[in-house]
C-alpha positions as CSV (number, residue, x, y, z in Angstrom):
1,X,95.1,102.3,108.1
2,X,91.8,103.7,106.2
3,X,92.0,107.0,104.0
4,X,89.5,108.6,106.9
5,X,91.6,107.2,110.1
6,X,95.1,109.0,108.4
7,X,93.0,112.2,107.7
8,X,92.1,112.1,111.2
9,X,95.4,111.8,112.7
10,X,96.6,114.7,110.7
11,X,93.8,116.8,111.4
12,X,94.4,116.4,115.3
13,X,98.5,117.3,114.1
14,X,96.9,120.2,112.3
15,X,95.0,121.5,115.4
16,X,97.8,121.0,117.9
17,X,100.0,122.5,115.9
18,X,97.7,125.2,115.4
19,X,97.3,125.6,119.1
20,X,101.1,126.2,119.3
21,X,101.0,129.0,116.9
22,X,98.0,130.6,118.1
23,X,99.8,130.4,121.9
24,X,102.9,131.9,120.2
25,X,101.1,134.5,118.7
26,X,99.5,135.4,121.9
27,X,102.7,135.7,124.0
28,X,105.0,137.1,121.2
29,X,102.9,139.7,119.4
30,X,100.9,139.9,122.0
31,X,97.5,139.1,119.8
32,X,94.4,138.5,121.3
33,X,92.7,135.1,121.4
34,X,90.2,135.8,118.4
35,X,93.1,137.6,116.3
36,X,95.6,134.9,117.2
37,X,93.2,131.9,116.1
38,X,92.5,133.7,112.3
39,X,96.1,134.1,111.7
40,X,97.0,130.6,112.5
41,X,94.1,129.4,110.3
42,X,95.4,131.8,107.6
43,X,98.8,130.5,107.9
44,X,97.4,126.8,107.6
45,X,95.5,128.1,104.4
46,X,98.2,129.6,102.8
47,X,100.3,126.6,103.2
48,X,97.8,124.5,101.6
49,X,97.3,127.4,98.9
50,X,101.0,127.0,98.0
51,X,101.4,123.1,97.9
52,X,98.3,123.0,95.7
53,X,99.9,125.8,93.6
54,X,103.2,123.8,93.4
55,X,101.2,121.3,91.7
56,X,99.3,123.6,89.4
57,X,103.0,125.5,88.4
58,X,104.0,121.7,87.1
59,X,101.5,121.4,85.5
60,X,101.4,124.4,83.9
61,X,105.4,123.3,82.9
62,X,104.6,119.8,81.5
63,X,101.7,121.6,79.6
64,X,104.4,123.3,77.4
65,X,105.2,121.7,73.8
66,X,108.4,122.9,71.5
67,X,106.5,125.3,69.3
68,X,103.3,125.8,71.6
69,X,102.9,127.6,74.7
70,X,101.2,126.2,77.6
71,X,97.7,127.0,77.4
72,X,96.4,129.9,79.8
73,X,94.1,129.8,82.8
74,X,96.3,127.5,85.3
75,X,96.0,131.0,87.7
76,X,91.8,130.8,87.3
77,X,91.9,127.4,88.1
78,X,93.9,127.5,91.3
79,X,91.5,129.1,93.9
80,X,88.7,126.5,93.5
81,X,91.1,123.8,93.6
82,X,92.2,125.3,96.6
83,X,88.4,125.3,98.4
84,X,87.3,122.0,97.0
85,X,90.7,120.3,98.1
86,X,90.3,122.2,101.3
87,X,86.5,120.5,102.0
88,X,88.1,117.2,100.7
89,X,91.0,116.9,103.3
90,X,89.6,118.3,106.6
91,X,85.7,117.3,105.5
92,X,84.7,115.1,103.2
93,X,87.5,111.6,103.5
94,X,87.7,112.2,107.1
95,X,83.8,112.3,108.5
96,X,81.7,112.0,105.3
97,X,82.2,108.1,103.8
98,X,79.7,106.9,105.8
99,X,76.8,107.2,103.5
100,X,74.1,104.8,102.7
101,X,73.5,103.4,99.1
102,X,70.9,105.5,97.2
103,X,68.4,103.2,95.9
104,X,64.7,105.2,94.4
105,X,61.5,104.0,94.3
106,X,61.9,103.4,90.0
107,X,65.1,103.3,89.2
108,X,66.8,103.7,85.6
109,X,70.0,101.4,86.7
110,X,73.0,101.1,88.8
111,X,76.3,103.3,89.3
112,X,79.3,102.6,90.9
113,X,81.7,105.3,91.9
114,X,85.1,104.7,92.0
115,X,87.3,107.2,94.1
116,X,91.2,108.3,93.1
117,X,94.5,108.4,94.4
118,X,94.6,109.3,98.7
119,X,90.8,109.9,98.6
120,X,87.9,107.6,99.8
121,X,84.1,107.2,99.3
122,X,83.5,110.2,101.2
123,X,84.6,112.5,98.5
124,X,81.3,111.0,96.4
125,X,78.9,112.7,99.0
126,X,77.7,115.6,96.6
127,X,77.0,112.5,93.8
128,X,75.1,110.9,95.2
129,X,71.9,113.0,96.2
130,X,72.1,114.3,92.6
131,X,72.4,110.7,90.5
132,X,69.6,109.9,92.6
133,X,67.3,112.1,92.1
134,X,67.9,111.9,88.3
135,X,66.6,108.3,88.6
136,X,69.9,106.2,90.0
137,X,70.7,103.3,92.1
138,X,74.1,104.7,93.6
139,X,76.8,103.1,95.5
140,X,80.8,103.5,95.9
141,X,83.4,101.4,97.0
142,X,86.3,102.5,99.3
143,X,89.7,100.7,97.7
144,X,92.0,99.9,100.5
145,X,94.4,99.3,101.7
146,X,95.5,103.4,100.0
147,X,98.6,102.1,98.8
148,X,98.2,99.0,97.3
149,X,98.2,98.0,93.4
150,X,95.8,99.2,91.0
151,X,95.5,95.3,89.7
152,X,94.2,94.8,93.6
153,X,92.2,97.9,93.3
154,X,90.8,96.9,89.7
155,X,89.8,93.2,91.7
156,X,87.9,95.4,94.5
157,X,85.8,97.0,91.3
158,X,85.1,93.9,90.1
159,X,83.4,92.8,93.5
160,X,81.9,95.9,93.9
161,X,80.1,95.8,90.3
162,X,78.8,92.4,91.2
163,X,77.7,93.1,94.1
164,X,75.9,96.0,93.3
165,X,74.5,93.5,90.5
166,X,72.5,91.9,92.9
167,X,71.5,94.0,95.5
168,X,69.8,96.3,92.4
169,X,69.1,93.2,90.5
170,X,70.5,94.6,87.0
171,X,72.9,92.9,84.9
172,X,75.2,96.0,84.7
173,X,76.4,99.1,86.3
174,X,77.9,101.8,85.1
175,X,80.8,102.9,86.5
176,X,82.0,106.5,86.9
177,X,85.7,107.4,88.2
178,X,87.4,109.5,89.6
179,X,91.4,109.7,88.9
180,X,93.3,106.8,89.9
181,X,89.6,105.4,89.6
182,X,89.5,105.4,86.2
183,X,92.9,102.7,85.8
184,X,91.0,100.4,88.4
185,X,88.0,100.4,86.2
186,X,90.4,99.8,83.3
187,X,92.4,97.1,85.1
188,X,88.9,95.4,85.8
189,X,88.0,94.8,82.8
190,X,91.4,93.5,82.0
191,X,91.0,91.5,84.2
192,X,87.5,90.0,83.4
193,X,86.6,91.3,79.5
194,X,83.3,89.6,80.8
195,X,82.8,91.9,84.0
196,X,79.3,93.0,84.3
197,X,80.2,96.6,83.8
198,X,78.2,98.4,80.5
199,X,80.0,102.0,80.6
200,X,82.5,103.6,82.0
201,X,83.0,107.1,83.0
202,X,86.5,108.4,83.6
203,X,86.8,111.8,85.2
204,X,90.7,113.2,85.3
205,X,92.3,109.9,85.1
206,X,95.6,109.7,83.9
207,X,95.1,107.0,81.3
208,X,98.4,108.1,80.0
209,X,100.2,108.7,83.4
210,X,101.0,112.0,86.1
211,X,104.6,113.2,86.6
212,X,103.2,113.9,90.1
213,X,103.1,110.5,90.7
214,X,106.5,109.9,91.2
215,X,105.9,112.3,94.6
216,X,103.3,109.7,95.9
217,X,103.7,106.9,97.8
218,X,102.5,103.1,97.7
219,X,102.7,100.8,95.0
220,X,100.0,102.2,93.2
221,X,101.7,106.2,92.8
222,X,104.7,104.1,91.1
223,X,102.2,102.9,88.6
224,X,100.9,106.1,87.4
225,X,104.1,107.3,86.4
226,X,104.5,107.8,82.8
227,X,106.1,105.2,80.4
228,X,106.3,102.3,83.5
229,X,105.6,99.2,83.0
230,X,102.5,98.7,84.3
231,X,100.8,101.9,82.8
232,X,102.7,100.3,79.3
233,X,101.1,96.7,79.6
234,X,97.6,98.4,80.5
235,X,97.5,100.7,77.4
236,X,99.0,98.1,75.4
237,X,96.5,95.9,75.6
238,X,93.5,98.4,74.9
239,X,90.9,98.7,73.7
240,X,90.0,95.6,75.6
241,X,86.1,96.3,74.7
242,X,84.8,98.6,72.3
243,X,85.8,102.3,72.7
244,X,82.6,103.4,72.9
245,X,82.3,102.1,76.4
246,X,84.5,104.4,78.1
247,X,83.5,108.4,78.3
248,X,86.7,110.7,79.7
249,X,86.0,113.9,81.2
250,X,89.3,115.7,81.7
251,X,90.4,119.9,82.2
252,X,93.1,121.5,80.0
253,X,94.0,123.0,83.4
254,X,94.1,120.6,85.6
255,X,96.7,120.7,88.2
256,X,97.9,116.8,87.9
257,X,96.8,115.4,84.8
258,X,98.7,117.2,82.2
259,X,98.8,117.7,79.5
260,X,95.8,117.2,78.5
261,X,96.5,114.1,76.0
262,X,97.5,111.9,79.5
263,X,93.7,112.5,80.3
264,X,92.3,110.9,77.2
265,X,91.5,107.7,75.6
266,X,91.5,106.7,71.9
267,X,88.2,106.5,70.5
268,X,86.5,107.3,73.3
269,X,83.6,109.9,73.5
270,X,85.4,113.0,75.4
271,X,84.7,116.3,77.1
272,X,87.4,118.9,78.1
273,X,86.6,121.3,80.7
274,X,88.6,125.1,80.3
275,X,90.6,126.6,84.6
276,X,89.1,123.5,86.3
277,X,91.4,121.8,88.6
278,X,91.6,118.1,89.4
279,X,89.3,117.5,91.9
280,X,87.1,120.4,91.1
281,X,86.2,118.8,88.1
282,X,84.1,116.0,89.5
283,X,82.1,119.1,90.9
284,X,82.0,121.5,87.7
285,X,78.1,122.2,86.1
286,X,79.9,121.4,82.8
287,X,81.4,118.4,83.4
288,X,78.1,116.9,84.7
289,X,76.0,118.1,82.4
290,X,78.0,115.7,80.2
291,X,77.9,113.1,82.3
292,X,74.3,113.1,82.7
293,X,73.7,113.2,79.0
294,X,76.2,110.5,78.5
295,X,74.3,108.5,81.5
296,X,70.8,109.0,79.1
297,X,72.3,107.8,76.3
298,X,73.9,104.9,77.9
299,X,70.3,104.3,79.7
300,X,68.7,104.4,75.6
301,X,66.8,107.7,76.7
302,X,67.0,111.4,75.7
303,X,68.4,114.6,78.0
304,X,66.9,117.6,77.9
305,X,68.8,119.9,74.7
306,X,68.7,122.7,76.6
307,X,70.7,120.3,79.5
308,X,72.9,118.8,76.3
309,X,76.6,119.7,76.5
310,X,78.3,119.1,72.9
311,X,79.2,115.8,72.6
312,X,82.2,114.5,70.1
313,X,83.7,111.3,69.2
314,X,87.9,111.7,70.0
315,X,89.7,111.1,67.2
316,X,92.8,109.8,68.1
317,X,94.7,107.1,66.1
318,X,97.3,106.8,69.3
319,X,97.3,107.3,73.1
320,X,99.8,110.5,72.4
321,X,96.8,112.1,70.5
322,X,93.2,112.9,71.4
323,X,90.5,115.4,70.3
324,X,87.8,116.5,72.3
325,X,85.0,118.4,72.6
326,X,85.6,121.9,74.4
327,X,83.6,124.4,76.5
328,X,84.7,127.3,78.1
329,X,83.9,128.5,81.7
């Protein structure tokens, strides 16, 4: 079953059930119809307010270090996670992954997005108008089935880069990923060091692993858990290529890659992002005003300065420490 046929399924569940409250509201309180049907979509909000805050409370607990308090803004951070989370599950993987490849009249290369953990291509749909119009050939890939491996997943990049190879006739793509994404990318490459990929863009990955994963499901959750096996063989074999081909993008608040070190790769070019939650990252103005300076200087030409975010090289000598450039928001 696909990412958007499971959403849909519980979205019918959500609206019967709905239906059931709204008629109990009606017959107990005795509510009208109109009050009825805002309280039951208030109760379904709240509930999805409190299992994203769940998630932002761990995090803000696996954030803490003996000696150093967990950094603040995990509260800030929360709301917008809640909206964009919101659009993702009842909008954007159910009814929006239909979209066409973006291909312009001139264009400056070829991108492949790579979507994260229980998500699908649809959650892509606010990229792609905007890489395109800066110049981009854009297309995304839909890993399936959701609960496989990430090796299987890192295969299904591999076909996907190629294919997008030919159809913009370009020896590389870039890649840029989301989550989960960002280990098939990685995987990829493990797989074939001579994969026609020429950067990579990871965007809340958990290069170093989630404790949330061990609440997911599929063989794939079991292989973002910290310290496994899998995640152990895949850093311990990096860097496969040069550092400099990989760009992370990661949040000091974000509500399932923490800490922030888990988010980061050694050597590579970094940018932290200050109360932006997991999936509201891919959408923050900071975050892609980074990656559209990183995508200029990948493509050999210059971003506007007044566009520029600041750019640093992560210093790390391990995968337990990183440095990054910071801006707050």
């Amino acid at each position: 079953m696909t990412m958007a046929t499971g959403l849909r399924l519980f979205l019918i569940g959500v609206l019967v059930l709905g239906a059931l409250v709204t008629m109990a509201l009606m017959q107990g309180p005795g509510l009208s119809l109109p009050a009825a049907v805002i309280v039951s979509v208030g109760i379904a909000i709240v509930i999805h307010a409190a299992i994203v805050g769940a998630g932002f409370l761990l995090a803000w607990r696996l954030s803490q270090r003996p000696g150093n308090a967990a950094p603040r803004g995990f509260l800030r951070a929360w709301p917008g996670e809640v909206v964009i989370s919101l659009r993702n599950m009842y909008v954007d993987i159910p009814w929006r992954g239909g979209w066409r490849a973006v291909t312009p009249a001139r264009s400056r290369g070829a991108i492949l997005l790579v979507h994260g953990y229980g998500c699908n291509r649809g959650v892509w749909r606010g990229f792609f108008g905007w890489l395109g119009a800066l110049g981009w050939t854009v297309d995304a890939i839909d890993l399936s089935p959701p609960q496989a491996s990430i090796d299987d997943f890192g295969k299904q990049v591999l076909a996907g880069a190629r294919s997008l190879c030919q159809r913009a006739s370009v020896d590389k793509v870039i890649v840029i990923a989301h989550s989960m994404g960002g280990l098939a990318a990685r995987s990829a490459l493990r797989h074939d060091p001579h994969a026609p990929i020429k950067h990579v863009i990871t965007i809340a990955t958990p290069h170093l692993g989630t404790f949330h994963a061990r609440m997911g499901r599929g063989i794939c959750a079991t292989e973002m858990v910290p310290d496994c096996m899998w995640l152990t063989q895949l850093n311990a074999a990096a860097p496969v290529h040069d550092p400099s081909m990989f760009s992370c993008v990661a949040s000091r608040h974000d509500n399932i890659v923490s800490p922030l070190a888990h988010g980061l790769l050694p050597g590579a070019d970094a940018f932290v992002c200050e109360r932006v939650g997991h999936m509201r990252l891919m959408f923050h103005p900071a975050a892609r005003r980074y990656i559209a300076a990183r995508l200029d200087a990948v493509a050999g030409t210059s971003a506007s300065e007044a566009d520029r975010p600041a750019i640093h090289r992560a210093a790390a000598q391990a995968p337990h420490a990183a440095s990054a450039a910071a801006e707050t928001q």
